[in-house]
N, C-alpha and C positions, 0 to 999 in steps of 0.2 A: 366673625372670626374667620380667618384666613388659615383654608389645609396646607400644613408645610410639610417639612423632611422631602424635600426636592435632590436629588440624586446631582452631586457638581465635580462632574468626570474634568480630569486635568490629565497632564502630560508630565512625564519627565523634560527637561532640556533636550536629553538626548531624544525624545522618541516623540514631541509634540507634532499633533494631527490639529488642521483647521476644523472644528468643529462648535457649530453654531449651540449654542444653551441659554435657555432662561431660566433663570433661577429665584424663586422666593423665596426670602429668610423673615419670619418675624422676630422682632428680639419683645422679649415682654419684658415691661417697667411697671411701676409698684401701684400706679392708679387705673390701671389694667385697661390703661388703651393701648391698643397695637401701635407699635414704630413697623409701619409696610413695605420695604426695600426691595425694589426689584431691579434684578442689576442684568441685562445682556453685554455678553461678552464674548469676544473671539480669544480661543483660547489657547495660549502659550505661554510664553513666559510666567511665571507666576505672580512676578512684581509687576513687569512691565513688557519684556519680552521683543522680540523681533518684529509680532503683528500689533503690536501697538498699544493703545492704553489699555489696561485692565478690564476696566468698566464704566461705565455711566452709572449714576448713583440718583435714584430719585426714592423722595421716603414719603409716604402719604401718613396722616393721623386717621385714623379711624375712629369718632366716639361711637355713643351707643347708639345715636338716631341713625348712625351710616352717613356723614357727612363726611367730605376728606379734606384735606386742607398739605399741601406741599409742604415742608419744612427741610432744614439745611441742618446737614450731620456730617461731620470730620470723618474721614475716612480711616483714618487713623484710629477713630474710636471704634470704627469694628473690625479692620482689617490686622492682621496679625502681621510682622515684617515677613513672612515668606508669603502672603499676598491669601491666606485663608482667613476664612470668617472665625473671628474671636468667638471659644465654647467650645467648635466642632474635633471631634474626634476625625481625623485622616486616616484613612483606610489604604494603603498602596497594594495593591494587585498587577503585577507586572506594565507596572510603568501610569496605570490608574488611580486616582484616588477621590477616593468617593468621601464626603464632608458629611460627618452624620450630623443633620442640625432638629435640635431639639423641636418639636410641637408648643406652638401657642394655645391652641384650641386645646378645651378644656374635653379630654377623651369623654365616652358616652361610659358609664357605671361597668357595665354587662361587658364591652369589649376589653376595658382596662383589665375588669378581673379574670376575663378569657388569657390574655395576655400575658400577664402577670403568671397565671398558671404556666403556662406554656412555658415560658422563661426558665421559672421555678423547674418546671420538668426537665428541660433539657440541661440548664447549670446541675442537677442532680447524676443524671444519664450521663454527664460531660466528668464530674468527679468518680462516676463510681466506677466509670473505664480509666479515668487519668491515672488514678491515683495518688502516689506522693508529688510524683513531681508537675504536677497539674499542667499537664502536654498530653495531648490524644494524637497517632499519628496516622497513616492513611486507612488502616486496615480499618483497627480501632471507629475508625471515625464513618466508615460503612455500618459498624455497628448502631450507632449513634444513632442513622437516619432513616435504619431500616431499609435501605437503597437497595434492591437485588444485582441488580447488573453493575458491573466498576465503570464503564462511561459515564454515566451520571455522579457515581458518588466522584471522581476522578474530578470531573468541571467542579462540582462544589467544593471540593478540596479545595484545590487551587485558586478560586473566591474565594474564599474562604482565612486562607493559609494570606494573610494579609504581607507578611515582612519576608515571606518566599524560604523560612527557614523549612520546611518538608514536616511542621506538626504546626499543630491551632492549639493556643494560649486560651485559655477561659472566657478572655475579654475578648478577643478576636471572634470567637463563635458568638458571645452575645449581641458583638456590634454588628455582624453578620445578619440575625437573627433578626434584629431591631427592625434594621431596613427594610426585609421582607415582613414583618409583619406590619410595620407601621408608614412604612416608606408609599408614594402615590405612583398611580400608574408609569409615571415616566421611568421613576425607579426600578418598579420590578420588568416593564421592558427592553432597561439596560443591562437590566442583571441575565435576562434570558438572552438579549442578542450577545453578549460575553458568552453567555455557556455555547452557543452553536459557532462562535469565533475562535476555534480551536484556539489557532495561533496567535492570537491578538494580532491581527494584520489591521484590526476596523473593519474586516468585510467579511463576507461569508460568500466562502466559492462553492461548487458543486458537490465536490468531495466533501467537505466539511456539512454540509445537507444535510448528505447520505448517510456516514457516522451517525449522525443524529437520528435520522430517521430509523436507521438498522438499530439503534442503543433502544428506539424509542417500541419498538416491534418486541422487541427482546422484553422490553419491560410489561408492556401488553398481552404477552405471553400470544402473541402471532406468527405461524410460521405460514409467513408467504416467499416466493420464487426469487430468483434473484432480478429477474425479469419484471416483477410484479417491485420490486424497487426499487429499480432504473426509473419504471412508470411515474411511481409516486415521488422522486425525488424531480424528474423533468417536472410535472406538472404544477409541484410547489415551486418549483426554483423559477421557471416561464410565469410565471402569476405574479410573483413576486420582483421580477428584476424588470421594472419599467422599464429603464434606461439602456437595455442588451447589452450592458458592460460586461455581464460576466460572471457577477460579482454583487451581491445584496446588501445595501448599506443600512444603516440604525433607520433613518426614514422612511425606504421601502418595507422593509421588515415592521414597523409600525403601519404603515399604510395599507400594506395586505392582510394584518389583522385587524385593521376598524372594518373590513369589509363582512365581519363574520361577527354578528350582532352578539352582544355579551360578554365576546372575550377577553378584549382591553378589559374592561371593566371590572370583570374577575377574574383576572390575570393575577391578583392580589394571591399567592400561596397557602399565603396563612390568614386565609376567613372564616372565622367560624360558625359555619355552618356545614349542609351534607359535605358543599361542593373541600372541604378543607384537605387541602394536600393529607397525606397521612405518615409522609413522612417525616412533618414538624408536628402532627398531632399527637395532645396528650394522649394516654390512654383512655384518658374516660373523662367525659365532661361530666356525667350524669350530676346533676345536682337536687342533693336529699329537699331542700326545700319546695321542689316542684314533684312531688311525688302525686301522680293524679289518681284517684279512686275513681276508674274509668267505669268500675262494675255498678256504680250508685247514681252515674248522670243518666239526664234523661232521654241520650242519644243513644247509648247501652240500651236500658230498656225498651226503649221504641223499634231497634234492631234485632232483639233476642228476646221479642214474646213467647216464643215455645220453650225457649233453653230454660224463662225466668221462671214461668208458669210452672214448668216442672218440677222447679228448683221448690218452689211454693208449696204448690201440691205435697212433693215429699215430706219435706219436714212437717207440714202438716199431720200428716199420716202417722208419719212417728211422735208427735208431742201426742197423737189424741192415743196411741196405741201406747205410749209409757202413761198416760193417765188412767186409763185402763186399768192396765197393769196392778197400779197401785193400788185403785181404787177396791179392787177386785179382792185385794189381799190387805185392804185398810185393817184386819182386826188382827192381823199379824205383828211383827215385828218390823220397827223402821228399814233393819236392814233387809228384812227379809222382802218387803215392797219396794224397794228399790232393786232387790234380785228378779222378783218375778215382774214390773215394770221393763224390766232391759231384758227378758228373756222374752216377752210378745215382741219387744224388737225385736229380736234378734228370729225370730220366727218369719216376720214378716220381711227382715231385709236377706236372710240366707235360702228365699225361694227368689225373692227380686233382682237378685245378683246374678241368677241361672237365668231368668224371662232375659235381661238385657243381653242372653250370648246365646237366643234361638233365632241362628241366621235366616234358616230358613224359613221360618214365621215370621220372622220382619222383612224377608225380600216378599214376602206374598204381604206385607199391613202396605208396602209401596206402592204396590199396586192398586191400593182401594183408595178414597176420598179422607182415608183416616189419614194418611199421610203429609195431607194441607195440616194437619193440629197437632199430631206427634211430630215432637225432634228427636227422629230416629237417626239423622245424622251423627250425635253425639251420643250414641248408646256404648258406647266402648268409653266414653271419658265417665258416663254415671256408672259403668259397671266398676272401674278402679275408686268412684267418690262413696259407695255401696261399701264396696271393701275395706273402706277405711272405718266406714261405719260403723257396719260389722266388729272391726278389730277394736274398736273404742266402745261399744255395748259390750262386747265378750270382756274386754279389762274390768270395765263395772260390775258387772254379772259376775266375776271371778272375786273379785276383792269383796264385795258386799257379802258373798254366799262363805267366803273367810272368816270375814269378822265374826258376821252370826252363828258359824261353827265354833268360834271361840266361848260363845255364849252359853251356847247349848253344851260345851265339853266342863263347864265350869257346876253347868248344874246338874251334872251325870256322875254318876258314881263309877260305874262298870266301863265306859268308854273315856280314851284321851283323844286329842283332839288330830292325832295323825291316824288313828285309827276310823276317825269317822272322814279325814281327809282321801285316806288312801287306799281304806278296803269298804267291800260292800257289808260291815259288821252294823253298820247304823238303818240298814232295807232302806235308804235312800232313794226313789228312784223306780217307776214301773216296768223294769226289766230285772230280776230278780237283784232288787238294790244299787245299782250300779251307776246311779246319777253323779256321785264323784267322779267316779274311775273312768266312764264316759267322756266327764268333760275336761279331766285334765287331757288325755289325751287329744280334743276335741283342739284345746288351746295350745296344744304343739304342733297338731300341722297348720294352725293358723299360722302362728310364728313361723312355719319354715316356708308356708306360698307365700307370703307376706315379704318376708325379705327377700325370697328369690325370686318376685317378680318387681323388684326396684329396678330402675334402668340400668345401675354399672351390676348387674347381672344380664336382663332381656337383651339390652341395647349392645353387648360385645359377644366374645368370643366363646362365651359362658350359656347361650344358649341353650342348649341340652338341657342346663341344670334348671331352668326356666321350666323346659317344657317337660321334664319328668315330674320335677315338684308340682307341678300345676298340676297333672292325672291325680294325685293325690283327693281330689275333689268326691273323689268317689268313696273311698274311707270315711271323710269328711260328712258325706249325705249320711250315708250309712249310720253312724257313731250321732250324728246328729236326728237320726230317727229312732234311735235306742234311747237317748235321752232325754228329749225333749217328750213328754206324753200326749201335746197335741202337733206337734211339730208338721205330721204325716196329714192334716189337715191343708194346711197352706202349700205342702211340696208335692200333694198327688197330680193336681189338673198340669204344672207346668214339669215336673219330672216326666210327667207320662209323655208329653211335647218331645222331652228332651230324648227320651229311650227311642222316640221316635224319629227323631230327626240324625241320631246316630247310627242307627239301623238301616237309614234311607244314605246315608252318606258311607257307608259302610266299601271296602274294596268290592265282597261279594257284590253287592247292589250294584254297584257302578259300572262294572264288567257287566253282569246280568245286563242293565238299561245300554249300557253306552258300546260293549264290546271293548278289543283291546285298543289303548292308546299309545300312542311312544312318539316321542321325538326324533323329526323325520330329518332336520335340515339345522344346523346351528351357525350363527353368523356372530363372530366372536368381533367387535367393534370396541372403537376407543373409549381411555378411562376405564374399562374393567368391564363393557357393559355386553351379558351375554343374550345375542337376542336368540330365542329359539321360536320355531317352526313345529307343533304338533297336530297332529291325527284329530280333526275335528268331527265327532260324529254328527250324521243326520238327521238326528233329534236333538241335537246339542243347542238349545236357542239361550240368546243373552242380550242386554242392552245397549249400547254405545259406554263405556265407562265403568263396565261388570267388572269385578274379579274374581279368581276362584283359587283355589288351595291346589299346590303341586305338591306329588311325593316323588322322588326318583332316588328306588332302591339300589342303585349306584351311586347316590351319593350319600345318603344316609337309610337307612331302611325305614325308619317309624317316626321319621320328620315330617312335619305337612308345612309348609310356609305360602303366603297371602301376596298376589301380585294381578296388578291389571290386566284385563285384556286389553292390548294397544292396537288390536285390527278390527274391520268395522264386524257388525254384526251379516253386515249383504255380502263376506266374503266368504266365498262355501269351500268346504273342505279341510283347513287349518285355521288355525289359532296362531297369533301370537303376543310370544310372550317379552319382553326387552327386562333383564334380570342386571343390577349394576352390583357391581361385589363391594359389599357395605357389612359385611358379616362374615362369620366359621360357613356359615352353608353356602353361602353365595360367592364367595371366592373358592371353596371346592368345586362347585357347580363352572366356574370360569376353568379352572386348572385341569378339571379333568375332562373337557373337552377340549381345551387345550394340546394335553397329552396324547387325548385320542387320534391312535393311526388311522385315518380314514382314506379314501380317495377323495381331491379334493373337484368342485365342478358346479356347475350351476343351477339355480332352484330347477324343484322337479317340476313339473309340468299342472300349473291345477287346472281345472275343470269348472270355468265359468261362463256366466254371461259375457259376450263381447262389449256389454258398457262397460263393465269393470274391470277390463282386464290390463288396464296402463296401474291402476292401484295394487294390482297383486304382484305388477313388477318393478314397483317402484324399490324395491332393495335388492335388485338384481345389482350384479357387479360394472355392470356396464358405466360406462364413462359420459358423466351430463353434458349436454352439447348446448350451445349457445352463440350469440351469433357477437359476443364479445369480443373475438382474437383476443389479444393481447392482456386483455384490461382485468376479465375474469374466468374463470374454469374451475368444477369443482375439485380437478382431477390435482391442482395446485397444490389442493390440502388435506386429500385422502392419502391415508397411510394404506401398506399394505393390509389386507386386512382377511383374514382366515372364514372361508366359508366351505364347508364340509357338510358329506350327505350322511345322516348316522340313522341310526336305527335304536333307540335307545327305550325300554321300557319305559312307560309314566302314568302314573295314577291321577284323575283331577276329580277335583269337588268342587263343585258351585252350579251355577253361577248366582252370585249373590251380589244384591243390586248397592248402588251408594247414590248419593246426591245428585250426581251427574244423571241420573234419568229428568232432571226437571227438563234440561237443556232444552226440548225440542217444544218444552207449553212455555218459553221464558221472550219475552219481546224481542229483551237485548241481552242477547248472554254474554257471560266475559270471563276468559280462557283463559287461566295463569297456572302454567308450569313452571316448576324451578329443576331443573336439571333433569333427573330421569323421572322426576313427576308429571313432565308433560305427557305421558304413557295413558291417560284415559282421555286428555285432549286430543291426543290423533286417532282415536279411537273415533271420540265424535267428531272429528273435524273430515276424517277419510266418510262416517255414515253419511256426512249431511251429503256429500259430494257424489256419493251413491244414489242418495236421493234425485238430486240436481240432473244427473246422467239419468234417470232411469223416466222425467220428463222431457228428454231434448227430442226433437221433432227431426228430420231429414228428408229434405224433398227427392222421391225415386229420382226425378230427373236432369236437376245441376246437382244435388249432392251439398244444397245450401243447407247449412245448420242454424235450428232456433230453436230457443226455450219460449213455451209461454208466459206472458207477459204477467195475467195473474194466478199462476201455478204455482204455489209450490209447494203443493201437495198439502198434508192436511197439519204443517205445524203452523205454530204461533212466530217463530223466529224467523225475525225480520232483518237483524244484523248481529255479526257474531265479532267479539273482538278475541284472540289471539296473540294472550302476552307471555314468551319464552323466554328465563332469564339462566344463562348458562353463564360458567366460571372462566372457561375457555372454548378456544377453537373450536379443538378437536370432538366437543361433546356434541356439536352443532349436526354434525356426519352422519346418527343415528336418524336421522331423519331427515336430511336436503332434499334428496331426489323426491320424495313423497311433496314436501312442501311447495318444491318447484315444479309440480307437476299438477299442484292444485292452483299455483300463481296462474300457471298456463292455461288452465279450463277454465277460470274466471274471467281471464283478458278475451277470450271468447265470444263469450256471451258479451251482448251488450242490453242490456235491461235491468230488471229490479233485479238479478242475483248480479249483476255487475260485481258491486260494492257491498255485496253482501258479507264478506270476509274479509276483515283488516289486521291484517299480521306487526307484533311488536317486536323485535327481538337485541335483547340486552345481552352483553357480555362485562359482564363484572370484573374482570384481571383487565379488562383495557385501561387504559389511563385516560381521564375524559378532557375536554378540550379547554378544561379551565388552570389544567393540574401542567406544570412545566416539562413534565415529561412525555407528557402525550399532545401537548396543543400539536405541532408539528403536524404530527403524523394522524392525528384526525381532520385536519383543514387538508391535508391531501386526502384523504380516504375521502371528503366532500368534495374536493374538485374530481374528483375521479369517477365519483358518482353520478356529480350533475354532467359530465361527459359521455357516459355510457347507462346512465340509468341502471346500474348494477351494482348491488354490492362488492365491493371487493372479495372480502372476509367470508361470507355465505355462497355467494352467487346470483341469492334472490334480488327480485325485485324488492324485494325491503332493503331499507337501510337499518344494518346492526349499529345500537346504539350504543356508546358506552359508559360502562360503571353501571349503578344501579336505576330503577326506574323512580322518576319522581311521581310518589304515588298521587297528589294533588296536584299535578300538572296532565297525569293519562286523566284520571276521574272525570277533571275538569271538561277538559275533551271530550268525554264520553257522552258525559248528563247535555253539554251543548248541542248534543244531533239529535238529540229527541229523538228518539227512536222507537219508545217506550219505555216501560217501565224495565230496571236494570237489573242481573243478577251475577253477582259475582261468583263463579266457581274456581277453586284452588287444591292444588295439590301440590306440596313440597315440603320446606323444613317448617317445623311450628311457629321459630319464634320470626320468619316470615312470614304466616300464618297469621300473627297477632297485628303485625304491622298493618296487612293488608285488609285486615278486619275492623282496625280501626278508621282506617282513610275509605272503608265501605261503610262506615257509619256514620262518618261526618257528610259525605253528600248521598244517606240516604237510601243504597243498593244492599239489597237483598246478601247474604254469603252461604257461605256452604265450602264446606271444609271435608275432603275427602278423609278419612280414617279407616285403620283396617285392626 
């Protein structure tokens, strides 16, 4: 079978262009072999015209063995009197008409019904803006496609707007629609050289580029110079115009895209898959019948033996401790075994819930060889799966200890049953009767931490109410060692932990050990994000990727809130902290140094080793230098940006270790941040480079610099990969100078740390090269690249990629350099988290998931 829906661009009389086209139509007859017509034509006149005859007419039979055989067809039997192919729907677009002709090939199952949806979607989205008089008109019709910017929704307008009346008719959008979805390469390269052909002249001049390029910037959410799009428009337009006419015709404009491998090819808008425009995508393909139970294959298990083992272990623990239970009190009543059965749970799992939140006992278990067998990593997810436990024993335990009250009220004379419910009249209980009264209570501040620590309380502006109901914990022990009579058995050895570890974290303490600390320097940076600069004492030690607890009684007094350290641990004297405002605390914490009157001037002066000291000034305000002129400069894309010297009170607690201590026993480590989660990555990425610097070698006498060849010092990591995926630009800023200054020490050296650091870096708001709004302006950010070896966008030697990262295309990459054995670490959103967990399970690498 033969791909049709071939694009057959015509002229008006008035406005016909000599332009060469081949066209295949198959018409399908009823014994379902192809009639195969392939007709080249110079085109004009519609019937016959000025340039001559219409077409040459050759029809091939195709059977099933693929044999062809010529045969002879009236022309009149497909041609229609104004010289179009019989069937097709004509499309006119200022002075264009595009001939929608149906498919022969019988579509593939899966696409049809991708399609199909699609259709469906948009004829719904097209009525529920049309309404009665079923006309959508420009504005409307931005709606439609989700477009941000009006250059682009404006070109597909007007494609679109077929009879040029100033609105799209129902049929007009679907026949629109069609073509891009279903239409072949040549198709949707005519439909993109039309949208950069402003004027419909047939050509594309310089100006009309540029529009494009700046629409396509705007849509990528990029603010570069004007300067910086003079570049990129010369660079595409020079590539592009073989002929120095001036002027880029439908052939060149095809020809400079087959030089850029994959794009023609998925150039297609509407493919479904990642690469899928999103501005014709449904909302959601997910379909209910591929629901994978990821948790029971045996790729799951073989990646998550500590998580599973755990997971085993517990409910072990609890089936053998509710057998118990029961067994214990067999000569009792049914309900009453079913009460003391869920009260040894509830024994065992209301001290287990306290062991999973003693930080400071699990930053010291990281440290021992117990921490190869514990998944301490995810002790914050079993302390919330604990909690639910808890609340689901405490409901059984409540309702069975009911009924059975009803039992006993029925066989009591002197007691009714609110009386043995609600007073201590029944001696209930080894605190002078009190086991009701105890535990109703007991089960109301369950109910109110329970539901104030849901996310639309933790997770917003609601905060506070979180973190007071949670103190509640304390009532709770208390209330639960009055009525439980062996309760005080299972909560002495890990309470007594906890008295202690509160005691050790206490303000007194910390002051005592650490002296006073405050916030010395704050640098208020794009997107919200506040980085600060604190008093780091001389006993103060921590690991590449530690975090600790900040209080500052200026912004709230009895808050403590959980954040990485983002500087190496070889850097002496401060901390810092990079705080992005995502919350009530964190956006005051932005605002009020914001407001703060300070003088404004540059970091203070620290007190280090001379190998480190290009890292302690890598967030200095200074302006990055590069030997680009024209091409790049970070100084392009840095905003104004507020750095102030302050003096600000701050309490800290920690340091408390996470996953990110494996990094330095790991072959091949691999570094994923998403936006301000890459804060423990530069953390280890600044240590490793301390390391590096603290072996380099310097001859007294030329001043030649070298690393040793097999030094590097006492880890296991042999290559580090480095994958940062930011939303936009401006988030990039928090960190260039540092990263460009680690590109710089690596191009250095020339030996085993060469290549020891490979940087990725994604931004997701770009438009990516397959998608029509962005091709343009990414095959220039490439030529611009392969010219100066520079990103644009960054500055770095990397090239920023864009949209998201295809996780089994990096992976793939990865496991190919054999490096050793691989471990993924990640810190960002969860349900990136999940993604990146699973494409670490299919090829095999170790994860690790930061949590706080």
């Amino acid at each position: 079978m033969s791909d049709t829906g071939i694009v057959n661009p015509g002229y008006d009389a008035g406005e016909q262009k000599n332009v060469k086209e081949n066209v295949d139509v198959v018409v399908d007859i009823p014994d379902e072999t192809d009639i195969r017509l392939e007709e080249s034509k110079t085109l004009g006149d519609p019937t016959k015209g000025k340039n001559g005859p219409l077409c040459d007419i050759r029809v091939e039979i195709s059977d099933e063995l693929g044999k062809q055989e010529p045969v002879n067809i009236d022309k009149s039997s497909i041609l229609s009197t104004n010289g179009s192919v019989q069937g097709t729907n004509p499309i006119s677009t200022k002075g264009t008409i595009v001939n929608r002709i149906s498919r022969s090939e019988k579509p593939q199952p899966n696409t049809k019904d991708e399609d199909t949806k699609c259709l469906e979607w948009i004829e719904v989205k097209f009525r529920d803006i049309a309404g009665d008089n079923g006309k959508i008109g420009r504005e409307d019709f931005k709606k439609v496609l989700g477009v941000r910017k009006p250059f682009f929704a404006d070109r597909f307008f007007e494609l679109f707007d077929q009879d040029g009346s100033g609105s799209i008719e129902i049929e007009e959008l679907l026949d629109g629609v069609r073509m891009l979805t279903k239409g072949t390469t040549t198709q949707k390269l005519q439909f993109l050289f039309d949208v950069y052909d402003v004027d419909g002249s047939g050509s594309i001049d310089r100006d009309e580029l540029q529009a494009v390029l700046k629409a396509s910037m705007e849509e990528s959410s990029l603010s570069l110079t004007d300067e910086n799009l003079e570049d990129l428009t010369d660079v595409l337009f020079d590539a592009a115009d073989d002929d120095n006419s001036g002027t880029i015709n439908f052939d060149e404009l095809r020809a400079e895209l087959e030089k850029h491998p994959g794009v023609v090819k998925n150039i297609t808008i509407f493919k479904h898959d990642e690469n899928t425009a999103q501005w014709l995508k449904p909302p959601s393909t997910f379909k209910k019948g591929k629901i994978r139970f990821r948790y029971l294959t045996p790729d799951y298990l073989k990646n998550n033996v500590r998580k599973v083992a755990y997971f085993i272990f517990y409910w072990i623990v609890n089936i053998i401790l509710l057998t118990v239970g029961i067994w214990q009190n067999r000569e009792s009543k049914g309900w009453v075994m079913v009460a003391r059965g869920c009260g040894l749970c509830l024994n065992f799992n209301c001290m287990w819930i306290l062991v999973l939140m003693l930080r400071n006992s699990l930053t010291f278990v990281r440290m021992t060889r117990l921490y190869a067998v514990l998944p301490l990593d995810q002790h914050i997810l079993f302390h919330k799966m604990t909690a639910i436990v808890v609340a689901g024993f405490a409901i059984v335990h409540t309702m069975a200890h009911i009924v059975n009250t009803n039992i006993v009220a029925n066989s009591v004379d002197n007691l009714n049953m609110a009386e043995i419910l609600f007073t201590a009249k029944a001696g209930i209980g080894y605190v002078g009767g009190s086991a009701y009264i105890t535990g109703w209570l007991l089960d109301i501040i369950l109910i109110v931490m329970v539901i104030c620590s849901m996310p639309f309380v933790r997770r917003t502006e609601h905060f506070q109410v979180f973190y007071w109901t949670h103190m509640l914990y304390v009532p709770f022990w208390i209330l639960a060692l009055l009525h439980g009579p062996n309760f005080w058995k299972w909560f002495v050895l890990p309470g007594t932990l906890f008295i202690i570890e509160k005691v050790s974290r206490s303000k007194f303490i910390k002051m005592a050990r650490f002296g006073d600390t405050y916030v010395e320097e704050v640098n208020l940076l794009p997107s919200g994000v506040t980085h600060l600069i604190i008093t780091r004492p001389t006993n103060f030690r921590y690991k590449p990727g530690d975090y600790i607890f900040i209080q500052i009684p200026e912004i709230a007094q009895y808050e403590w809130h959980p954040f990485t350290i983002s500087s190496a641990p070889e850097m002496k004297g401060h901390l810092w902290l990079h705080v992005r405002s995502a919350g009530n605390w964190t956006s005051k914490l932005y605002e009020y140094f914001d407001r703060l009157e300070v003088r404004e001037g540059n970091r203070p002066t620290v007190k280090s080793s001379r190998h480190f000291q290009k890292f302690e000034r890598a967030f200095s305000r200074k302006q990055t230098t590069n030997n680009l002129g024209k091409v790049s400069s970070v100084k392009n894309i840095k905003p104004k940006e507020k750095n102030k010297l302050v003096k600000v009170k701050c309490y800290v607690d920690g340091p408390y270790g996470t996953g990110t201590r494996e990094v330095f026993d790991t072959e091949h480590a691999v570094l994923i941040g998403s936006g301000i989660g890459v804060t423990p990555m530069v953390s280890i990425l600044q240590s490793l480079w301390y390391r590096f610097s603290a072996t380099k070698q310097c001859c007294p006498k030329c001043e030649n610099v070298w690393y040793p060849e097999d030094d590097s010092g006492t880890m296991k990591l042999q290559k580090l990969d480095f994958i940062w995926i930011n939303r936009d630009q401006k988030s990039f800023e928090w960190f260039l100078t540092l990263l460009n200054q680690i590109e710089f020490e690596q191009s250095r050296h020339h030996g085993v740390l060469e290549n020891c650091i490979q940087m990725h870096i994604y931004m997701t708001a770009a438009q990516k090269k397959t998608d029509i709004k962005g091709i343009g302006l990414q095959i220039a950010l490439d030529l611009m690249y392969e010219n100066s070896h520079r990103d644009l966008i960054t500055g770095l030697k990397t090239k920023t990629e864009p949209g998201r990262p295809d996780w089994n295309k990096v992976f793939k990459g990865i496991k190919a350099e054999n490096k050793g054995k691989v471990k993924v670490f990640f810190c960002g959103a969860p349900a990136l988290g999940k993604v990146i967990k699973e494409a670490s399970a299919k090829y095999n690498f170790s994860f690790s998931k930061e949590n706080f």
